[in-house]
TILO-984837 format. One line per field, with one value per residue: x, y, z of N, C-alpha, C in turn. Coordinates in nm, 2 decimals, padded with zeros to 4 digits, m for minus. Example, Ala and Ser with C-alpha at 12.3 -4.5 7.8 and 13.67 -1.06 7.14 Angstrom:
// TILO-984837
n.u: c(01.32/01.28)
n.v: c(m00.57/m00.22)
n.w: c(00.78/00.71)
ca.u: c(01.23/01.37)
ca.v: c(m00.45/m00.11)
ca.w: c(00.78/00.71)
c.u: c(01.32/01.29)
c.v: c(m00.33/00.00)
c.w: c(00.78/00.79)
// end
This chain:
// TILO-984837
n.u: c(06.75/06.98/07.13/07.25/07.29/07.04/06.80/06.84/06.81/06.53/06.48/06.47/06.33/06.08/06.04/06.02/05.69/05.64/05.63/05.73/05.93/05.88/06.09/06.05/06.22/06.52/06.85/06.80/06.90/06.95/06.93/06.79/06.55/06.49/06.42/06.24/06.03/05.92/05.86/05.61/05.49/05.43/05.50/05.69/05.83/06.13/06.19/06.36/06.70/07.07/07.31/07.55/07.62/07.47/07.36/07.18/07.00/06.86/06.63/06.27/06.26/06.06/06.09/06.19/06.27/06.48/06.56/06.73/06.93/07.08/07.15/07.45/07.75/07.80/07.57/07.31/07.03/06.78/06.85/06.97/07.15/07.13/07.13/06.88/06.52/06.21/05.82/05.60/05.31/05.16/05.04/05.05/04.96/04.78/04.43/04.36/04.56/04.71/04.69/04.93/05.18/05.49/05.61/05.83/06.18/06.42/06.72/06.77/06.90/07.16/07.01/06.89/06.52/06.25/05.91/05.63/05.29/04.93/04.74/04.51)
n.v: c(m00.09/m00.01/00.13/00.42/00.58/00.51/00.57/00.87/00.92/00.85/01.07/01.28/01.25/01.24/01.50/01.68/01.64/01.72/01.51/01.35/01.06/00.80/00.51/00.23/m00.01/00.06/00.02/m00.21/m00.54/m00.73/m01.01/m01.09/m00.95/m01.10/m01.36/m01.28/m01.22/m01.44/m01.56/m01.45/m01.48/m01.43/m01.47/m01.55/m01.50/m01.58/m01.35/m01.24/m01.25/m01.17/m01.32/m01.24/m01.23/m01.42/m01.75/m01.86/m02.03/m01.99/m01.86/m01.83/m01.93/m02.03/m01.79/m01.89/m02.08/m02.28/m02.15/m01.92/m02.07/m02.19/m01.96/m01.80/m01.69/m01.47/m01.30/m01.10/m01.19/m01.04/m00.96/m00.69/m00.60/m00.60/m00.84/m01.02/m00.99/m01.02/m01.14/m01.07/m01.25/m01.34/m01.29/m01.15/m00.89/m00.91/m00.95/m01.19/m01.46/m01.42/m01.68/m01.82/m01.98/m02.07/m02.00/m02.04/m01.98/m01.73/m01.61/m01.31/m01.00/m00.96/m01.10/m01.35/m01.41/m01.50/m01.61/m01.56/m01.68/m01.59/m01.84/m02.03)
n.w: c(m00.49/m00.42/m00.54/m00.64/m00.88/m00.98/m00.81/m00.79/m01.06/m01.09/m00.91/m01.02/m01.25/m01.14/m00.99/m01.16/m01.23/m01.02/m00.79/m00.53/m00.47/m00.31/m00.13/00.01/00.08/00.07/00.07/00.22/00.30/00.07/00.03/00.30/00.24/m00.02/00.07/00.25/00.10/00.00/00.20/00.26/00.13/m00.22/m00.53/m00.80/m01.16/m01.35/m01.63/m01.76/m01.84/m01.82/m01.96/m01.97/m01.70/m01.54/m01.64/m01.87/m01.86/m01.64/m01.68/m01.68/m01.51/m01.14/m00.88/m00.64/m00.34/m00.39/m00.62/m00.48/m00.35/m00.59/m00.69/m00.84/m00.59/m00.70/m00.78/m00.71/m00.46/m00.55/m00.82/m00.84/m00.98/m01.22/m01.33/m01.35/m01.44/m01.32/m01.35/m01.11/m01.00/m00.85/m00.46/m00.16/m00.20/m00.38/m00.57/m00.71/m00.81/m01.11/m01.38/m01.50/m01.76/m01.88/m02.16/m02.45/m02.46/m02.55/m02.69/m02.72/m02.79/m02.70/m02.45/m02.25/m02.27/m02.16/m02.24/m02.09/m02.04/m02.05/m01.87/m02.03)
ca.u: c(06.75/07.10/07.18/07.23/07.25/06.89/06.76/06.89/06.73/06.40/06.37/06.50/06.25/05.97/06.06/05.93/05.59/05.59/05.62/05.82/05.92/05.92/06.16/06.10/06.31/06.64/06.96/06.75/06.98/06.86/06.93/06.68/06.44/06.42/06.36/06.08/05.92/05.86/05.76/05.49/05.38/05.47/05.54/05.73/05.89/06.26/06.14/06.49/06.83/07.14/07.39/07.68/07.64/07.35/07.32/07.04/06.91/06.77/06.53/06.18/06.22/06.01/06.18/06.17/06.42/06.59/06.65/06.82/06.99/07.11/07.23/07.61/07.75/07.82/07.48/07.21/06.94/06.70/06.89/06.96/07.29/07.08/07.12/06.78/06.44/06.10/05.70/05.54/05.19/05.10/05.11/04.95/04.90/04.72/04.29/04.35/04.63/04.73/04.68/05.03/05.25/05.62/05.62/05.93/06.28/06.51/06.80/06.75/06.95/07.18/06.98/06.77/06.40/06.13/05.76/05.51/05.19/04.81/04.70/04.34)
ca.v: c(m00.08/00.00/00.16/00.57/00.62/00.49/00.62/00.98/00.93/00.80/01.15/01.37/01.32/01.23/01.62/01.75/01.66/01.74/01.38/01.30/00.93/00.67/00.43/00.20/m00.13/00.15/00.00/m00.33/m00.65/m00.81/m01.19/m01.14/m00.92/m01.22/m01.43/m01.23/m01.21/m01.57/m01.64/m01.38/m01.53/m01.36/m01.56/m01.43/m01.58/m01.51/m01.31/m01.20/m01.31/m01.14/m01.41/m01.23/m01.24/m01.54/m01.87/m01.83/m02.13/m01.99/m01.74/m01.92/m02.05/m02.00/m01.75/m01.94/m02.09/m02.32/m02.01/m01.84/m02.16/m02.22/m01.88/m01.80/m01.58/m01.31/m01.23/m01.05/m01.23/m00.96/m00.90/m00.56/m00.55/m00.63/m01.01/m01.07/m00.95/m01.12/m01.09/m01.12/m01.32/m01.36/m01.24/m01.10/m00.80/m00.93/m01.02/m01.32/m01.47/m01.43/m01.78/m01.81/m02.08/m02.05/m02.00/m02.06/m01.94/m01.69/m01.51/m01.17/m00.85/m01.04/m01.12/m01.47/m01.38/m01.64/m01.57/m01.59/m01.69/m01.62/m01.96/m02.04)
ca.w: c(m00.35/m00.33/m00.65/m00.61/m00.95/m01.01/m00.73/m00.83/m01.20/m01.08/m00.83/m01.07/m01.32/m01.09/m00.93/m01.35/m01.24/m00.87/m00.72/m00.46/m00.46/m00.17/m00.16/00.15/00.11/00.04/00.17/00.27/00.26/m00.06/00.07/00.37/00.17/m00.13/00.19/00.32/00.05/m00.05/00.32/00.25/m00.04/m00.34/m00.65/m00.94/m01.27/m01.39/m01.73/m01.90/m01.76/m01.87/m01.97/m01.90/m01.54/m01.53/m01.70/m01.96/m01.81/m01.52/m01.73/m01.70/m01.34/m01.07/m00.79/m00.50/m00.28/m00.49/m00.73/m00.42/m00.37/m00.67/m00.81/m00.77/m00.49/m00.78/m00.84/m00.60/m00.46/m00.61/m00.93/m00.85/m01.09/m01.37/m01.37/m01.43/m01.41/m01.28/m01.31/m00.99/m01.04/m00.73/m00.37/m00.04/m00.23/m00.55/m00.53/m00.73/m00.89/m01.26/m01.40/m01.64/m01.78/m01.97/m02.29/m02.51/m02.43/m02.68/m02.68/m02.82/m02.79/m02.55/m02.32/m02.27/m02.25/m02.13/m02.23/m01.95/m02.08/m01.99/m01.86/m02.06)
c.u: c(06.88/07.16/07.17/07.25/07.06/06.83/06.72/06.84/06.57/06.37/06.42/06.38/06.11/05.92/05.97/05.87/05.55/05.54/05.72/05.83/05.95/06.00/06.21/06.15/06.48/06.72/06.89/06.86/06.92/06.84/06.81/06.59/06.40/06.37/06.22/05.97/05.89/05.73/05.65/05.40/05.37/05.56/05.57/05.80/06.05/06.23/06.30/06.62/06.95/07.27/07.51/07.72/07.58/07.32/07.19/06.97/06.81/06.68/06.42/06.14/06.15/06.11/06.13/06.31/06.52/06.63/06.74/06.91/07.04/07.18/07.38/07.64/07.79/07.68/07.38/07.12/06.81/06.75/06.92/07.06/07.23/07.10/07.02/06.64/06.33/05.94/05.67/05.39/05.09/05.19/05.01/04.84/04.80/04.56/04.29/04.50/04.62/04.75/04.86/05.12/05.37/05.61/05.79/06.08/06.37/06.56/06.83/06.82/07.06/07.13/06.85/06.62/06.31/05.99/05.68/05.38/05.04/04.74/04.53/04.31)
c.v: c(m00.02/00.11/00.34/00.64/00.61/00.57/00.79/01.05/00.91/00.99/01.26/01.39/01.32/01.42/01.68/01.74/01.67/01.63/01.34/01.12/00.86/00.57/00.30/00.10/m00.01/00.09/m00.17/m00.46/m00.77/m00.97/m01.19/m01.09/m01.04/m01.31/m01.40/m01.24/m01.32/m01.63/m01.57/m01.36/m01.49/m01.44/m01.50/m01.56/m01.50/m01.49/m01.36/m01.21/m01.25/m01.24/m01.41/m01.25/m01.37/m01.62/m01.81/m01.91/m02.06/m01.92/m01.89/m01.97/m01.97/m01.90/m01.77/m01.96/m02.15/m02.26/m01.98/m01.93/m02.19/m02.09/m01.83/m01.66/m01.45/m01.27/m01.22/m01.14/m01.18/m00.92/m00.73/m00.51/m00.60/m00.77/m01.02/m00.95/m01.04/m01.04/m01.15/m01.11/m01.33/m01.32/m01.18/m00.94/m00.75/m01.02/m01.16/m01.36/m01.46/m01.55/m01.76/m01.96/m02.01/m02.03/m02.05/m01.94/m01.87/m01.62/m01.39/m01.07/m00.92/m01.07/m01.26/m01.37/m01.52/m01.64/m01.61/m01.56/m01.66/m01.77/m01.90/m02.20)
c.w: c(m00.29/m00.43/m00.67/m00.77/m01.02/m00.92/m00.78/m01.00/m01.21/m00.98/m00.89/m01.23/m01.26/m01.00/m01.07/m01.29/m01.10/m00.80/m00.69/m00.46/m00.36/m00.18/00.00/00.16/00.06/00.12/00.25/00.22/00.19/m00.02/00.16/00.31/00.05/00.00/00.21/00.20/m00.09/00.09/00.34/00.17/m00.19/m00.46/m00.79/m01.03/m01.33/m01.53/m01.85/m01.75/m01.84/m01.83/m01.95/m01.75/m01.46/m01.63/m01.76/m01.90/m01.73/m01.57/m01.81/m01.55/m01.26/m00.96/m00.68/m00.38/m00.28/m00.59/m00.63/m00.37/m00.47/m00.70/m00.72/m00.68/m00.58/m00.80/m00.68/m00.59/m00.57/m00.77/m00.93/m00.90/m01.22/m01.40/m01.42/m01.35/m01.40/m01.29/m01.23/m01.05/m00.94/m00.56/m00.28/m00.10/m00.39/m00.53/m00.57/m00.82/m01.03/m01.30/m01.52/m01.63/m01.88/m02.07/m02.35/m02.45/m02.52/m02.60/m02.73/m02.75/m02.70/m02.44/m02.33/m02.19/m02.22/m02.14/m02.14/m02.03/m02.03/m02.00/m01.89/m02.00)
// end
């Protein structure tokens, strides 16, 4: 969202196949954007957490709004320094939700990972 080397690597190779890219939260202020987009229903899981910057712990939790309460003022609401990454499961923009539960927790390559499972 903020990040002009990404940005600059995502429309440089998206230009190779003659696709311009859109990018409409650009420059959006990540704290109210994680905001908005709990209050609009969108449910995600903290996948993979990089430990250097983020407690391993938190990789597995729900991202709600005791995640955005809880995590320290060095890290972005959205993870957009690479703290962590999240699957979203559910949301205004999904027909039904993805039924899932946690799976087990490792630390591989540096970085804690959290399996998100298909709920049977």
């Amino acid at each position: 969202m903020f990040l002009e080397d990404i940005r600059r690597y995502r429309e440089e190779n998206l230009s190779r196949i003659d696709l311009t890219p859109v990018f409409p939260v650009w420059g959006t202020n990540t704290a109210s954007l994680a905001r908005e987009m709990l209050q609009v229903g969108f449910r995600a899981i903290l996948t993979c957490v990089d430990p250097k910057k983020l407690d391993g712990k938190f990789a597995g939790r729900q991202f709600d709004s005791s995640l955005l309460e809880d995590l320290p003022p060095t890290v972005d609401p959205c993870g957009e320094n690479g703290e962590f990454h999240t699957f979203v499961y559910d949301g205004p923009i999904f027909r039904k939700s993805i039924p899932v539960e946690i799976g087990q927790s490792v630390l591989r390559d540096g970085f804690q990972f959290a399996d998100v499972l298909l709920k049977r």
